[in-house]
N, C-alpha and C positions, 0 to 999 in steps of 0.2 A: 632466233626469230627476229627477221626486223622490224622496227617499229617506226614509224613515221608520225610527224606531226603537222597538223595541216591547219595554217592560222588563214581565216578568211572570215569575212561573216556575212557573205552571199552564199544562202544552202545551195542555187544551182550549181555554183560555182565547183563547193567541196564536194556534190558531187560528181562533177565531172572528173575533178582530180580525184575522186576514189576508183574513177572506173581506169584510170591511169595507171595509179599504184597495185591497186589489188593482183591482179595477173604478173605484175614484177616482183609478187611475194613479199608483201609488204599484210604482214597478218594482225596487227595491232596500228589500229590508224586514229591518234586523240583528233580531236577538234578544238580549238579556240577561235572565240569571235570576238576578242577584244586584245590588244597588249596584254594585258591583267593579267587574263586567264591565260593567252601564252607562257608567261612569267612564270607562272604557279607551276602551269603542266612541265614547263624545263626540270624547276629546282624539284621535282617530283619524281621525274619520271626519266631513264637514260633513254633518246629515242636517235635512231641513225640520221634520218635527215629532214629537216624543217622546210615545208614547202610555205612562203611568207609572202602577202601583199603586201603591200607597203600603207595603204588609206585604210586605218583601222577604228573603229572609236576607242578610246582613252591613253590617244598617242598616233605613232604612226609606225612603220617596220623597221624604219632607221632606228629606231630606240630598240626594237629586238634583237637587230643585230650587233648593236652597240655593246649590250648585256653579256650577250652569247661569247663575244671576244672578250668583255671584260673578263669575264667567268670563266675562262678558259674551256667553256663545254666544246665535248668532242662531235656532236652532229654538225652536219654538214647541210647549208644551207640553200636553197634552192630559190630565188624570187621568182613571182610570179604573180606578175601585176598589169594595171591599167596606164599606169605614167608612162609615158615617153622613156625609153631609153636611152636619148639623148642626152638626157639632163640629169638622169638617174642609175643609170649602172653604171657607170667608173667608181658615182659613191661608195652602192653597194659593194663592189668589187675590192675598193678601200677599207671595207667595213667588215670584209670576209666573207661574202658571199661566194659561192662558187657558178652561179649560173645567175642568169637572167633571161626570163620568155616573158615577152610582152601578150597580154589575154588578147592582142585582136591576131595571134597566129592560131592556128588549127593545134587540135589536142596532141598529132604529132611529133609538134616541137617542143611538148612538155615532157612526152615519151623518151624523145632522142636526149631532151638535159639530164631526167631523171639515169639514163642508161650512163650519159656521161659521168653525172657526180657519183655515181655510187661504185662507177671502177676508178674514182680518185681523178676523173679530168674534171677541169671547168667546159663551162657551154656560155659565153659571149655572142651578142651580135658584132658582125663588124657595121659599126659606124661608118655615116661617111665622114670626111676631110673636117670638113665645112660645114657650114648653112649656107644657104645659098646668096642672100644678101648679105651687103654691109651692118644694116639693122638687127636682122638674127644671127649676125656673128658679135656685136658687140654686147646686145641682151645675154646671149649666151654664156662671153665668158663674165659678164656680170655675175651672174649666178653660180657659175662654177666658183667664184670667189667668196660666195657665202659659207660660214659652217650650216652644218645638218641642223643645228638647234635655229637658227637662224631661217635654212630654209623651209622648215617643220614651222617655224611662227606666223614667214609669210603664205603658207596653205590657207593657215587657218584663220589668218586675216580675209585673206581671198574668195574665203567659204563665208565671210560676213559672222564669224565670232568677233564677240567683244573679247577687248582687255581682260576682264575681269572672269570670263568663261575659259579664256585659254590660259589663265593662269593657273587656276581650278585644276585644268586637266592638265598642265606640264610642273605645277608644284612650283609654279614660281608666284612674285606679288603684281599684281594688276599695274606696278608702277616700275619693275624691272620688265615687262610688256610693253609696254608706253614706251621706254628707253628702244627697246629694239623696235619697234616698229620707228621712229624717228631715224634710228639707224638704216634701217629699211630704203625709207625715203630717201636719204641719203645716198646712200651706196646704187641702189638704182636709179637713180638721175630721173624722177617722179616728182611733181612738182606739190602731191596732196595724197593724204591714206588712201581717196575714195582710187586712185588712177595703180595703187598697187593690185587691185582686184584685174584690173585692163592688163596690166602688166602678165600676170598670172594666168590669165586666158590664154593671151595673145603668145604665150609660147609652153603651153599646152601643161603646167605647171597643177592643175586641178583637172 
């Protein structure tokens, strides 16, 4: 019987992805709407393939799939999210995901990954080259130069959390925060916190 796990926490969402899975024979389908609960339902339950956003509360999917590879679990991952794949599936992809479908394709293209991962291929978009400026080629690889823990801090700077909330939620101290976001600024060539929020907009990062 396969079982699937489906971390989202927009109910239209997981059910559109049930109406995906279901007719693929997927007959046990859990739900998690947090990290947390994804976490729990892993070391709980053996399930074939994890269908995972990425913008979750108490965390983000990069920490799911972090776990998933540390732990050495045997499901196989599927992302399927709202972010830009520009920015975010090679991580994924680094991180051991096998697929990525961005939510503004048709239900289709979740069909064709779910078909792909589950006879052992990945499902990629091809990227382009480039971007097409000067400007979003060097934002670009700015960020491509952050860690995942890094770019997970500046989301949640971006979304207007404090220090001391996103500490809370990543287990760190409100003053190892404060270090990376000065990092931040730094490393993205931002002259102040408030323009890392600009930053983050402007190349589709929230």
């Amino acid at each position: 019987m396969k079982k699937a796990l489906l971390v989202d926490d927009h109910p239209v969402v997981s059910a559109a992805v049930r109406i995906v899975l279901e007719p693929e024979g997927f007959k046990l389908i859990y739900e998690a709407f947090s990290v947390g609960e994804a976490l729990s339902i892993l070391r709980e339950h053996a399930v074939d393939l994890v269908i995972l956003d990425l913008v979750m509360p108490g965390g983000d999917g990069l920490d799911v799939l972090e776990r998933i590879k540390a732990n050495d679990l045997s499901c196989r991952v599927l992302v399927f999210s709202s972010l830009d794949p520009l920015f975010f599936q090679d991580r994924c992809m680094r991180a051991g995901a096998m697929a990525y479908v961005a939510k503004t394709n048709d239900l289709s293209q979740l069909q064709k990954a779910v078909h792909a991962v589950m006879a052992g291929y990945t499902y990629f978009a091809h990227l382009p080259s480039g971007p097409q400026d000067s400007l979003q080629s060097s934002e670009k690889q700015m960020i491509d130069k952050l860690s995942n823990r890094e770019l997970s801090i500046l989301q949640h700077l971006a979304r207007g959390m404090s220090n001391k909330v996103i500490g809370e939620l990543m287990h760190l101290s409100h003053k190892t925060i404060s270090t990376y976001k000065t990092r931040l600024i730094e490393k993205l060539g931002v002259n102040a916190a408030v323009h890392l929020r600009d930053f983050a907009k402007r190349n589709r990062l929230i």
